[in-house]
N, C-alpha and C positions, 0 to 999 in steps of 0.2 A: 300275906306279907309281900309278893312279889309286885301287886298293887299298888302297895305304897312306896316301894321304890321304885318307879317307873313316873316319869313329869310328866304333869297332862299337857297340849300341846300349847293353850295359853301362857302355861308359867315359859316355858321352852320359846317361846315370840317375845314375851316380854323380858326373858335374859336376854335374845340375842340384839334387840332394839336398844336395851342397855349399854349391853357392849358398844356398839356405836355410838360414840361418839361426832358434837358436830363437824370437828376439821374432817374426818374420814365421811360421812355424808356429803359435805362442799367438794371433798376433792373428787368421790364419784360423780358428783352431780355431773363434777366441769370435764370431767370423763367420757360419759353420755353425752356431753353436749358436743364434743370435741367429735366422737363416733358420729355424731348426727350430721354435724357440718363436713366432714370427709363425707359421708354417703348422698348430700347432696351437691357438693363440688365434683365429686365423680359421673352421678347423672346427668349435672350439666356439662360438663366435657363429654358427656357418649351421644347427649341429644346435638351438642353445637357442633360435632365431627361429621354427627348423620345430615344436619344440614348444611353446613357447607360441601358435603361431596354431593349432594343434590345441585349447589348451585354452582360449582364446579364443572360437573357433567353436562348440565343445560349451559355453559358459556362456550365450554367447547363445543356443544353441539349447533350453537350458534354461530361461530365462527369455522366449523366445517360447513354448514347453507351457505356461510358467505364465500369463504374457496371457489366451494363446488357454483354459486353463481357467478361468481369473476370468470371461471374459466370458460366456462359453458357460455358466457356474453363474450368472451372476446373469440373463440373460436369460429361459434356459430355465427357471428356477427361477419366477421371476415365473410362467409360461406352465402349468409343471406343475400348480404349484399351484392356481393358479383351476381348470385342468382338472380334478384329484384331490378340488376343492372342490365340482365339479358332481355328482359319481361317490357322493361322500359327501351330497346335497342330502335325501336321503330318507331319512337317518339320523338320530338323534335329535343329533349332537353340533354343536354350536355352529357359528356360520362361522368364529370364529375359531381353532377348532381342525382344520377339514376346509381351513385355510388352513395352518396350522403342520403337518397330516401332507402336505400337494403341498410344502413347501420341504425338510421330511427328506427325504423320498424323492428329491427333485432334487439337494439337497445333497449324499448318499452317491452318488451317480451323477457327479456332475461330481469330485467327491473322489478317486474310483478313477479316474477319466481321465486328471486332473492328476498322481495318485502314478506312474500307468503310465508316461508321458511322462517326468517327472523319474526317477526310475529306471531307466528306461531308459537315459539320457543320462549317468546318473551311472554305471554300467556301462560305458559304451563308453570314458570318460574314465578310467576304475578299470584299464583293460586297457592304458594306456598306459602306455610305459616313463620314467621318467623321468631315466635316465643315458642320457647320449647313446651310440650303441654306435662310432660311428665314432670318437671319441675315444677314448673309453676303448681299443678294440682298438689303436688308434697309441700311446698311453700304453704300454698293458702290449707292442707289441714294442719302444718306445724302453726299457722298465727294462731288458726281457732283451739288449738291444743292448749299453746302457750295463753290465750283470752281467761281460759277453761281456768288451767290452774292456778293462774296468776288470780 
């Protein structure tokens, strides 16, 4: 007797799919989809955060190369040159030309420093991807999802 009072689990799925009706099936649907678009609006804000403080980082880092070559050319450029100025003292050419060859020669020197630096940095920023990959991969299995069901 206890048997027969007990539902087997078919009849029990096909009450509860009864009870559902369609408005209550559309309104989870749009529920779920609503879930799904918040959790990919959120990954894409934690990937576009992650990369811009990457390209953030690398710009400052590029304009700290260029500081630190500004200064480094105009001090040591000063210093070169009096020194290149002494070097030339026994020459026939002018002070103010044994002045203008110590600022070339310091000038091409801090020049190539500086380019090394910014190129550098501009490289490392060049190799970054700029489509986020964890969205994008949820994107493309949500179309194939949606292909699937659809």
């Amino acid at each position: 007797m206890a048997t027969s009072m007990a539902a087997s689990p078919a009849k029990v799925e096909t009450q509860r799919v009864d009870n559902e009706n369609l408005p209550a099936l559309i309104s989870r649907l749009g529920d779920d989809v609503m879930e799904l678009v918040d959790t990919k609006i959120s990954l894409l804000k934690v990937e576009v955060k992650e990369e811009a403080n990457t390209f953030i980082h690398g710009g400052v880092m590029i304009a700290i190369g260029g500081v630190i070559a500004t200064v480094g050319f105009v001090l040591v450029n000063v210093a070169v040159s009096l020194g290149v100025s002494t070097l030339f003292a026994t020459s026939n050419l002018t002070p103010a030309v044994q002045y203008a060859l110590g600022f070339v020669i310091t000038g091409a020197i801090y020049l190539v420093l500086g380019s090394i630096i910014v190129l550098t940095m501009k490289a490392r920023l060049a190799q970054q991807n700029l489509v986020p990959p964890r969205t994008a991969e949820e994107l493309r299995k949500d179309t194939q999802w949606l292909k699937k069901e659809l």
